[in-house]
N, C-alpha and C positions, 0 to 999 in steps of 0.2 A: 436455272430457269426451265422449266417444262415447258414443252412446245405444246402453243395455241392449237385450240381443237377447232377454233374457228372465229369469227369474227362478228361480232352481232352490231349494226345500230341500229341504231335511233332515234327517232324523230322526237320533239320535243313537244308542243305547242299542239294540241287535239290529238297527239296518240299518246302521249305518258302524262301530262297532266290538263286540268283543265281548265275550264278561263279563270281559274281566281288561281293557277298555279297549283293547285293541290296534290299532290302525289297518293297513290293509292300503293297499300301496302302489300299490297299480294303483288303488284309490279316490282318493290322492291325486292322483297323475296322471292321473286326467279330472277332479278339480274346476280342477288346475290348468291343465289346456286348457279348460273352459268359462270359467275368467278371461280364458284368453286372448283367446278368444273373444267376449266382451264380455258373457257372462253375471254376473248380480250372483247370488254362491251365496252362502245363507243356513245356518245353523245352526239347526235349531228343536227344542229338547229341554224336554221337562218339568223337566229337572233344574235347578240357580238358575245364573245368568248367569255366575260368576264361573267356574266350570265351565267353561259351553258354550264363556268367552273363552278358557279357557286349551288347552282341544281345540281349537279353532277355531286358534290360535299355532303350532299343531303341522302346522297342514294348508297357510295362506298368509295373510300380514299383512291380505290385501284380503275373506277370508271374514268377513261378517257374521254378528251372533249375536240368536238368542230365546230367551229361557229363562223357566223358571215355567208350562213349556203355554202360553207368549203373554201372560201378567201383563206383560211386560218385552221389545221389541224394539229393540237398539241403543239402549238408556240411557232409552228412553220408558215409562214403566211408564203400563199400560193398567188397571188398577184390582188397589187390595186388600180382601181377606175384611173385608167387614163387623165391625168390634166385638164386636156382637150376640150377631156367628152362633162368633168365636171366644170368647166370655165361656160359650155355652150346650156348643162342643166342649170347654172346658179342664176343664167340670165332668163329664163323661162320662171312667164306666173303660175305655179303650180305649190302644194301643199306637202315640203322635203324634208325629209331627216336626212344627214350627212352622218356617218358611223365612219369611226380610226377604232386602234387598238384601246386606246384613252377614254375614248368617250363620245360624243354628241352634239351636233349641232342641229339647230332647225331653222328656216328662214320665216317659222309662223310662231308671236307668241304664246299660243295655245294649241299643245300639240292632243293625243287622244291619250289618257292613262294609261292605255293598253302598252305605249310606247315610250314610258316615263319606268328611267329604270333607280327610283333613288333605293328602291328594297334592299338594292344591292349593296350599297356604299360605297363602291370604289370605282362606280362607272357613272360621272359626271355628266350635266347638260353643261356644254360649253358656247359662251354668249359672243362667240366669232368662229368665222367659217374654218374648219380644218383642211388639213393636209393628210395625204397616205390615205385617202378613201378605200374603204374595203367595200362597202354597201351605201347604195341608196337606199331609202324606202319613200314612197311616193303614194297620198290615200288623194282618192277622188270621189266627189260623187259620182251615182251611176250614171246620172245624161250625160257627162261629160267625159265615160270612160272611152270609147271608142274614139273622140275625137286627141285625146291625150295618147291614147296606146298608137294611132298615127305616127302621131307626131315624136314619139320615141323610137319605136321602127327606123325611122328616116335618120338614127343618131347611128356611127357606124362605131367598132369596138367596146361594145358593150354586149351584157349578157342579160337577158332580162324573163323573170319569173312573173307570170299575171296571174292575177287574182281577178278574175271579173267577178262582181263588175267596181270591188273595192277597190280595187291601187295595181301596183306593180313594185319589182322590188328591180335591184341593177345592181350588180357585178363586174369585175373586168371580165373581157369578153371569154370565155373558152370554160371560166371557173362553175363550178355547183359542186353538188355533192357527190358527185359519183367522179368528177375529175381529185375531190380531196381524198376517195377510197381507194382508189388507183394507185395515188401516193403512196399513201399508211401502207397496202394491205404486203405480206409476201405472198410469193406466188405458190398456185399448190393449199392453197388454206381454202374453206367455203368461207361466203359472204353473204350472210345473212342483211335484210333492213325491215326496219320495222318503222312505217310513215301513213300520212294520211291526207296528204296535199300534194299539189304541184311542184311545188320546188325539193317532193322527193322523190319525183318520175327520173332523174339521174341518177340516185343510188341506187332504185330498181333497176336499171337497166346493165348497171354493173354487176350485180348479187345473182350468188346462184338458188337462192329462193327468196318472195319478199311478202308479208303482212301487211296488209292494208287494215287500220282501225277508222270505223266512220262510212262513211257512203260519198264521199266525195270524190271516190277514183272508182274504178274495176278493177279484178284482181283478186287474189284470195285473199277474203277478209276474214276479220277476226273480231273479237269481241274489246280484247284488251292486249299492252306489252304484254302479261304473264303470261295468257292464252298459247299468244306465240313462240314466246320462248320455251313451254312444256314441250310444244309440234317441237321447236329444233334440238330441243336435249333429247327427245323421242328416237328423232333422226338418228341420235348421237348414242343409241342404244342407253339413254339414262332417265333414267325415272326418277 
């Protein structure tokens, strides 16, 4: 096995595709030249693993995946939601999806499409509360955001990602992304990410350079994945 020239991720959800899911081809042909290249490109999305594998299938057999914000890197799951703290959110009236490895619970019969994963086929809505939480996700409306982000605050061991003034998302406490690259990475390798929201300001904070796609953060942005991957193979004296 040739030693990695480095480590690239990426964000899934507004920087590699877009709201209908769509992948753009010039992003898959620079992940598939940084394979070539001896880069190890990672997948890292909030969304649950079974997802991230099955996007990841669509782009090259050898892309790895993270899912759950970092709960979950390539089959290792790095901690779930306290008991506790999901016994004290199932009794709160609010608007829940509960994610496991398996699948899906919601305590609303009508959840947003956006969050409905049958495309996939083997990651189910299941019609009773789960066990082993890896993620909340929680939508609100806006007048109601600041008095719900309260009221979560005040919940202790937990890790929590906001979205103003849509929802918030929850973790066990200590987990994101940038605690799942820590895991994965060896030391001595560069760590590239390539994100465009909030809950990818912990992979940045890890990486020794990071792409911002979109206008939702600061930071050195970029146009698209391929954009940035040309800067780090550039870096990597490779054209």
């Amino acid at each position: 096995m040739k030693p990695i020239k480095g480590y690239i991720f990426i964000d899934i959800d507004g920087t590699l595709v877009d709201k209908d899911l769509r992948l753009n081809s010039y992003d898959i042909e620079s992940i598939h030249k940084a394979l070539a290249h001896d880069y190890d490109v990672i997948l890292a999305s909030g969304r649950p693993t079974p997802f991230v594998r099955w996007m990841a299938h669509q782009i090259h057999e050898s892309v790895s995946v993270c899912g759950f914000n970092g709960a979950d890197i390539e089959g290792t799951l790095l901690g779930c939601i306290d008991d506790t703290v999901i016994k004290i959110l199932s009794n709160l009236d609010l608007n829940m999806i509960f994610k496991n490895q398996s699948g899906y619970y919601s305590n609303r019969l009508t959840i947003p499409q956006a969050f409905n994963y049958d495309m996939i086929g083997n990651y189910p809505r299941q019609m009773h509360p789960l066990s082993d939480i890896l993620k909340v996700l929680i939508w609100v409306d806006a007048k109601e955001y600041d008095t719900v982000k309260r009221m979560l605050d005040s919940i202790e061991d937990i890790s929590i990602t906001y979205y103003e003034p849509k929802g918030f998302e929850l973790s066990a406490k200590g987990i994101d992304k940038g605690k799942a690259i820590i895991h994965y990475v060896q030391d001595n390798i560069p760590i590239y990410s390539i994100g465009n929201d909030t809950n990818d300001l912990p992979m940045f904070e890890v990486s020794d350079a990071s792409y911002i796609v979109g206008n939702k953060l600061t930071g050195h942005r970029v146009e698209s994945v391929s954009e940035a991957i040309i800067e780090i193979l550039k870096g990597g004296n490779i054209e």
